[in-house]
C-alpha positions in Angstrom: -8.2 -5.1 12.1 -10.2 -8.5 12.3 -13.8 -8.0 12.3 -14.3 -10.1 15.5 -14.2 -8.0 18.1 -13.0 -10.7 20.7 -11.8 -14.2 19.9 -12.7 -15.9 23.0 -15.6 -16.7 24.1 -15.7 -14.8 27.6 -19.8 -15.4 28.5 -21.2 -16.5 31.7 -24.5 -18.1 32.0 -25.6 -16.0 35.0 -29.2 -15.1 35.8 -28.9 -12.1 37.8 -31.5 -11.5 40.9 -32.9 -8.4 40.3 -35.8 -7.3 38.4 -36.0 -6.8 34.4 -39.0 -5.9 33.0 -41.0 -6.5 36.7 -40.6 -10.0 36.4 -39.0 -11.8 39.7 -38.0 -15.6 39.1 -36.9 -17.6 41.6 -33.7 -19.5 40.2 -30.2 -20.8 41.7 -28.3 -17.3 40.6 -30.9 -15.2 42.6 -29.6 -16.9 45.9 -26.1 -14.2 47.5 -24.0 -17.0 47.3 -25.2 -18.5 43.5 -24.4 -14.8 42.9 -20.7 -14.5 44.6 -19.8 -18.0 42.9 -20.5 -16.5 39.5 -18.7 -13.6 40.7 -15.7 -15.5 41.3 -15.8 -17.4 38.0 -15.7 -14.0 36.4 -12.9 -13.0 38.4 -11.0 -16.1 37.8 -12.0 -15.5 34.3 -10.0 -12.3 34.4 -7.2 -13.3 36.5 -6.3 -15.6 33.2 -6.8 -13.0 30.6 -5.2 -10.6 32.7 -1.8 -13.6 32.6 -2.5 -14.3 28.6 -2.7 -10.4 28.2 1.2 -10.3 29.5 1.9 -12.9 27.5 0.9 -11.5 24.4 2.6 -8.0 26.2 6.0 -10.3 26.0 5.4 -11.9 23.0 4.9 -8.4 21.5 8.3 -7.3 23.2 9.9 -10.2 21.6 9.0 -9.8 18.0 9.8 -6.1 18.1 13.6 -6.9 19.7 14.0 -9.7 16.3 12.9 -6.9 14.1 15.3 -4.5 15.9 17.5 -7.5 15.3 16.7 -7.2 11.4 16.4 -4.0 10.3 20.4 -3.5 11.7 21.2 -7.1 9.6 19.1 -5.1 6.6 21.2 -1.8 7.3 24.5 -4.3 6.9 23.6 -5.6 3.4 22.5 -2.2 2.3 26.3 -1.0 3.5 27.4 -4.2 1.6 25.4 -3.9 -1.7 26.5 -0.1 -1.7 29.8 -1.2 -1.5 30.0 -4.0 -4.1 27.9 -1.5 -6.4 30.5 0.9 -6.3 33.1 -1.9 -6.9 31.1 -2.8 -9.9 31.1 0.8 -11.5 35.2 0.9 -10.8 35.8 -2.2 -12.8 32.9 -1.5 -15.2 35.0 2.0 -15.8 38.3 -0.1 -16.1 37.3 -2.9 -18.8 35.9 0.6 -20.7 39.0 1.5 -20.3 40.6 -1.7 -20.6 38.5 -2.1 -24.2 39.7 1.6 -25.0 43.0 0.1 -24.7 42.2 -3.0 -26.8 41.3 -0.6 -29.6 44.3 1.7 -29.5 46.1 -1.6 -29.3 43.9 -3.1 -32.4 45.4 -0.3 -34.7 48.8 -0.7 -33.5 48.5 -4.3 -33.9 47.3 -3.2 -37.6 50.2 -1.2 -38.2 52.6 -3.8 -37.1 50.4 -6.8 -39.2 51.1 -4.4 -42.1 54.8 -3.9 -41.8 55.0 -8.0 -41.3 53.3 -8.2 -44.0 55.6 -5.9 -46.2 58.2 -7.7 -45.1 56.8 -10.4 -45.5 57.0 -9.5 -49.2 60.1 -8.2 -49.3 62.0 -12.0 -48.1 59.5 -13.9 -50.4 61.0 -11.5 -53.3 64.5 -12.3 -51.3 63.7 -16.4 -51.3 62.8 -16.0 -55.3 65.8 -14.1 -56.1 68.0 -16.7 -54.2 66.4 -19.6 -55.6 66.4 -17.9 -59.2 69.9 -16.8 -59.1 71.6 -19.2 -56.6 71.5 -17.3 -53.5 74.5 -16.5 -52.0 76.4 -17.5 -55.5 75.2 -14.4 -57.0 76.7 -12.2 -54.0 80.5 -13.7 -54.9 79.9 -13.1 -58.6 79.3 -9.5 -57.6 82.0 -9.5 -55.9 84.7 -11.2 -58.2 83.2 -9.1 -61.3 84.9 -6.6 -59.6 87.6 -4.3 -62.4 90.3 -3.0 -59.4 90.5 -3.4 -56.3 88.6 0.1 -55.0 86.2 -1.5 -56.9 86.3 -5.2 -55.0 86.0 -2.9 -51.9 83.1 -1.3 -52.9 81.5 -4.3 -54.3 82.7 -6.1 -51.1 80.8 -3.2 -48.7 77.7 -3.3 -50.7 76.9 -6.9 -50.3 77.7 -6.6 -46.7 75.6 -3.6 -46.3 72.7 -5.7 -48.4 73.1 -9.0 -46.0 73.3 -7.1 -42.8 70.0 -5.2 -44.3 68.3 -8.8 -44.7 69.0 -10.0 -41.2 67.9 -6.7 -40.1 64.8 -7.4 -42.0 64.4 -10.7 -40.5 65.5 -9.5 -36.4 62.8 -6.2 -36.8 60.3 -9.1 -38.3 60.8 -11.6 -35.4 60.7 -8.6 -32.8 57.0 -7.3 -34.1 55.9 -10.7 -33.8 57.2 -10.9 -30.3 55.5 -7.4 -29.4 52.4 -8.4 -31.1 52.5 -11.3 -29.2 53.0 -10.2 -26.1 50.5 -6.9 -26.7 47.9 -9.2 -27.2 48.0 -11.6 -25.0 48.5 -9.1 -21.9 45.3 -6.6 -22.9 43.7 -10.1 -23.2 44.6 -11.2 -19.5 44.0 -8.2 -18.2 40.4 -7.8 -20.1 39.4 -11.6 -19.1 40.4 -10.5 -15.2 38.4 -8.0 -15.4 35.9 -9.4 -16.8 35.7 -12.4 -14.0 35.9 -10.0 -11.1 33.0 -8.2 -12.9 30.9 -11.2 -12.9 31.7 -12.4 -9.6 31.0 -9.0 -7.6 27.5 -9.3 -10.0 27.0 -12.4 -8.4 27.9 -11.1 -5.0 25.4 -8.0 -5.4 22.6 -10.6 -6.7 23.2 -13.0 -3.4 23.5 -9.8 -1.0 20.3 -8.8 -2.9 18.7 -12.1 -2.3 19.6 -11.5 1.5 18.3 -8.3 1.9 14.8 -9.5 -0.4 15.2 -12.7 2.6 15.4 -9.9 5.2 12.7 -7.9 4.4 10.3 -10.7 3.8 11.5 -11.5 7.6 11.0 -7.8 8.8 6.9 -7.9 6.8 6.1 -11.6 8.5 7.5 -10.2 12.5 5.5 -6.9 11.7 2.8 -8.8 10.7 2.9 -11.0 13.6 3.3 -8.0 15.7 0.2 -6.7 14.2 -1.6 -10.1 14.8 -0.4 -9.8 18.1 -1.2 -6.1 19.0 -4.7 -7.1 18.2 -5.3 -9.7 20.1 -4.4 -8.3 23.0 -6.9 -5.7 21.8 -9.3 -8.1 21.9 -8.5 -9.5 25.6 -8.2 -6.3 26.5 -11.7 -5.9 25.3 -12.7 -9.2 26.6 -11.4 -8.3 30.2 -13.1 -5.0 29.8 -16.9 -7.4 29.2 -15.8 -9.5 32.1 -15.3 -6.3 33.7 -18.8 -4.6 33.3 -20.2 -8.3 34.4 -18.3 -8.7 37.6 -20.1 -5.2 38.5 -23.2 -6.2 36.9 -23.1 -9.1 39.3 -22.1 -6.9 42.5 -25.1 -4.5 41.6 -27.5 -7.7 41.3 -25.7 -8.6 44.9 -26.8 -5.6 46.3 -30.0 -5.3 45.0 -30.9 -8.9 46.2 -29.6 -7.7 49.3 -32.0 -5.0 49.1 -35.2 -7.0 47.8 -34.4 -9.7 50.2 -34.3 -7.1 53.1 -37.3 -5.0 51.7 -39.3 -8.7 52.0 -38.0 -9.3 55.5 -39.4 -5.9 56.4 -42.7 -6.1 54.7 -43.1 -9.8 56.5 -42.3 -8.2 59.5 -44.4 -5.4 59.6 -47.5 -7.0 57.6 -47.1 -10.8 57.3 -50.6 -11.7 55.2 -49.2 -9.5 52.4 -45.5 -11.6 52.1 -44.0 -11.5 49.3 -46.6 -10.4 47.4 -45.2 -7.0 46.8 -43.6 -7.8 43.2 -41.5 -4.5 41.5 -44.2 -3.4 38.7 -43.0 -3.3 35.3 -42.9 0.5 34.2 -43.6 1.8 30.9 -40.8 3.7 28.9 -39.9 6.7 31.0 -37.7 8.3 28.4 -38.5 10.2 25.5 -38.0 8.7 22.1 -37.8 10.4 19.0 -41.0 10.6 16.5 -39.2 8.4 14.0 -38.5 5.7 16.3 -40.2 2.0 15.7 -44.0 1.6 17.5 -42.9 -0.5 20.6 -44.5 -3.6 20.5 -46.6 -5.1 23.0 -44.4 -8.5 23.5 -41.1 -9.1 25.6 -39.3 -7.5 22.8 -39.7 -4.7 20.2 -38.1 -3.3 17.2 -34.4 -1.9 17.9 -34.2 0.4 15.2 -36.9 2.0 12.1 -35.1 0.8 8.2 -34.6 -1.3 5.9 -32.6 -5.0 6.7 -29.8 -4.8 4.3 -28.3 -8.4 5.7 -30.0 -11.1 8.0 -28.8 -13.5 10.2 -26.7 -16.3 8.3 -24.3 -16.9 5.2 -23.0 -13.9 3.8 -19.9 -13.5 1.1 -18.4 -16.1 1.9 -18.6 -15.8 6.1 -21.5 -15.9 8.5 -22.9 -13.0 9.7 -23.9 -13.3 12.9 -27.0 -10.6 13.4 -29.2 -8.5 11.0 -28.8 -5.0 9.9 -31.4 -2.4 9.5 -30.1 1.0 7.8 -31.8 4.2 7.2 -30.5 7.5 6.5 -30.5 10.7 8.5 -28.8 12.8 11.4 -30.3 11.2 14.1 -32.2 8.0 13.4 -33.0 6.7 16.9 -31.8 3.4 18.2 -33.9 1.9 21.1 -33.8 -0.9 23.9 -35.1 -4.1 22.3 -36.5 -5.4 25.8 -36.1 -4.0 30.0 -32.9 -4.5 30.6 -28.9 -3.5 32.0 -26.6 -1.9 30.2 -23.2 -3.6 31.2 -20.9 -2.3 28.4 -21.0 0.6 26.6 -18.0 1.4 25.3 -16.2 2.4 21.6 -14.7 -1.0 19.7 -12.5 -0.9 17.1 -14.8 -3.6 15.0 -18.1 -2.3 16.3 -17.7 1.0 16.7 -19.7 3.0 19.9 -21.5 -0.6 20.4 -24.0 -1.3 23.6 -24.7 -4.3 25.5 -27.9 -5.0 27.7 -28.6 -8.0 30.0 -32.4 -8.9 29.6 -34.2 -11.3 31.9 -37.4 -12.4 30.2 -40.1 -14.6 32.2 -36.6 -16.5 33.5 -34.6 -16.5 30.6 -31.4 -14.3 30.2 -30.2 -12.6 27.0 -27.7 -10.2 26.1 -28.5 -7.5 22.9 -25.3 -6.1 21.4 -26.3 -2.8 18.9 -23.4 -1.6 17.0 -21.7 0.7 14.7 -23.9 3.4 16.7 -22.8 7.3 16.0 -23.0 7.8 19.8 -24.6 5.9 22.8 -26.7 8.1 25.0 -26.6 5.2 27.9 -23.6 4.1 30.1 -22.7 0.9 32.0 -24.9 0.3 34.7 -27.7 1.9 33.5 -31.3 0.5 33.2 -33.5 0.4 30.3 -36.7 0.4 29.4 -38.1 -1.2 26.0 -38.4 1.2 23.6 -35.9 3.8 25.4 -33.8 5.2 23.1 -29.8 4.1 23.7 -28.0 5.7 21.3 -28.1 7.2 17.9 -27.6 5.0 14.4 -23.9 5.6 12.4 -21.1 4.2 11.0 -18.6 4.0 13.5 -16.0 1.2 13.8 -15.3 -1.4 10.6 -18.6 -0.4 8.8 -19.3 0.5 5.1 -22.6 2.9 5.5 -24.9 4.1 7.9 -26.8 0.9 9.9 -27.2 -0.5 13.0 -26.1 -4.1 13.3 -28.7 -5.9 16.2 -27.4 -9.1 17.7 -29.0 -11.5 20.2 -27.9 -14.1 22.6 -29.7 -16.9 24.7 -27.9 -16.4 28.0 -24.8 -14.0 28.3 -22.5 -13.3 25.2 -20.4 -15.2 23.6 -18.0 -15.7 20.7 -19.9 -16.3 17.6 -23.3 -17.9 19.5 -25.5 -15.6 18.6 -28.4 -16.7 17.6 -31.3 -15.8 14.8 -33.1 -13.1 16.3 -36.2 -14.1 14.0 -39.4 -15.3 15.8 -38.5 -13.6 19.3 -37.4 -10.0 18.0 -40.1 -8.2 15.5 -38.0 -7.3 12.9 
């Protein structure tokens, strides 16, 4: 979650008519009507965050129907890649046994290279004998060396037998050279289709992978901008809650100016040399504050909180921060009302935790103190203040790292990032 806790600025300069601190100043906002026209810039105010919060609502809807949309893409490739994968194990397992084959084949191949190369022996012995003794001549000198004719028959059969034998020879060489051939070449074939198929489902697996990878880099940047999404409409739901608390901050201040105004008409009435001279008197703190509270100073404002300042008002890491923060340990380390005021929100933040806001008016001058990160707040919207009054309790609620109480302040009503440096007009 952002640390921001809204993104907008949502404040409205408004000066409301009743009495802070016992000090009544006559300005435009303390009039009904300079009172009702705030009142209906805050409402307008909220009529378009109340359209941008159903926009975000739809834009919300929209991102989660694409991821629906991705996740079954995602479940697709998975289904693929599961698929090719087990194609890739079946004709891994064939070229094994493809290669298996190959082998088997390699010592037949052996085998028949060996009787190739007998015979191979055999007709060069053939070829010298021929071309030593003639060839075929030597065959008919057998045969006409013959001493009777049983004999010429014998003679005759033998040389026949011992030509028939050679062709043999040469027919059973020809035909292992053929097999060889043939043997070798289809294991080949069949190893290199293999093979290809193997490296082209490979490549299908790696491009399905790429696609899923694509997909759930997809599915991270919608959830993401889901997230995004979710929190801002945190935040103008947040920010519509402020506007909220000020629209009935303003209808209180109506109805109390209705009230002072009437109280004035009455006390003319009934005792006109003493008009308007009958001012609210400021009261001292009415509530009990703990020992270990700050003294309350005798100014407009007063200490918010006893500690240390761990961080001030400016640069910090890198960001700005936009308050100071005083820390001190313990169970219940007070945290009081810088100045008289209203509490218009009180309320738990996902940034700031259980975090108060109080409307001050100070010799004519509005401003808004935020205290956050509080472990509870012992004041509700509505509520009036006294300085010094203790409001809640110091914690670590909300996105904080330690025990503290982070003090902001605000020339006229809040808004986004314009606080301003609460040195000089809060004694810190």
């Amino acid at each position: 979650m952002k640390k921001s806790v809204i993104t907008i600025a949502v404040a409205t300069t408004v000066g409301l008519g009743t009495i802070f601190g016992g000090v009544t100043v006559k300005t435009e906002a303390e009039s009904i009507s300079g009172l009702k026209g705030e009142q209906t810039k805050i409402q307008d105010q909220r009529s378009n965050l109340k359209a941008d919060i159903n926009s975000a609502n739809d834009k919300i809807n929209t991102l989660q129907s694409q991821q629906a949309d991705v996740k079954s893409e995602k479940k697709r490739l998975d289904f693929a890649i599961d698929a090719t994968t087990d194609k890739i194990n079946d004709k891994t397992e064939k070229i094994k046994n493809t290669k298996a084959e190959v082998a088997k084949l390699q010592a037949e191949i052996k085998v028949i290279k060996e009787r190739i190369q007998k015979r191979n022996v055999l007709l060069k012995e053939r070829a010298r004998s021929y071309q030593e003794n003639g060839g075929m001549v030597s065959y008919l000198d057998v045969i006409m060396g013959s001493t009777s004719f049983n004999d010429f028959i014998d003679r005759a059969n033998a040389v026949a037998t011992i030509v028939q034998a050679d062709q043999d020879i040469l027919e059973q060489h020809e035909a292992d050279k053929k097999e060889l051939l043939e043997k070798q070449t289809r294991v080949e074939t069949n190893l290199a289709s293999l093979q290809k198929m193997l490296v082209d489902l490979k490549n299908m697996n790696q491009q399905l992978s790429a696609q899923k990878k694509e997909k759930e880099k997809l599915l991270a940047s919608l959830k993401e901008q889901e997230e995004e999404a979710h929190e801002g409409m945190l935040d103008m739901q947040e920010r519509e809650q402020i506007l909220a608390a000020q629209e009935a901050a303003i209808k209180r201040s109506i109805q109390n100016e209705r009230e002072r105004q009437a109280r004035e008409a009455a006390q003319a009435k009934s005792n006109p040399s003493k008009s308007g001279s009958s001012g609210s008197s400021s009261a001292s703190s009415g509530s009990s504050v703990s020992s270990s509270a700050p003294k309350v100073s005798s100014g407009s404002f007063t200490r918010p909180a006893p500690g240390v300042i761990t961080s001030g008002f400016g640069g910090r890491g890198g960001s700005f921060h936009y308050g100071f923060d005083i820390a001190k340990p313990g169970d219940n380390v007070p945290i009081v009302a810088a100045a008289d005021g209203e509490v218009y929100v009180s309320h738990y933040s996902s940034s700031y935790g259980n975090v108060v806001y109080i409307l001050h008016n100070i010799n004519g001058q509005t401003y808004t103190t935020v205290y956050a990160h509080m472990r509870r707040s012992l004041v509700g919207a509505g509520a009036t203040v006294k300085k010094g009054q203790q409001i809640g309790v110091m914690g670590n609620t909300g996105e904080s790292r330690g025990q503290h109480l982070h003090f902001e302040l605000y020339k006229g009503r809040w808004q986004y990032h314009a606080a301003i440096n609460p040195s000089g007009i809060v004694p810190l």
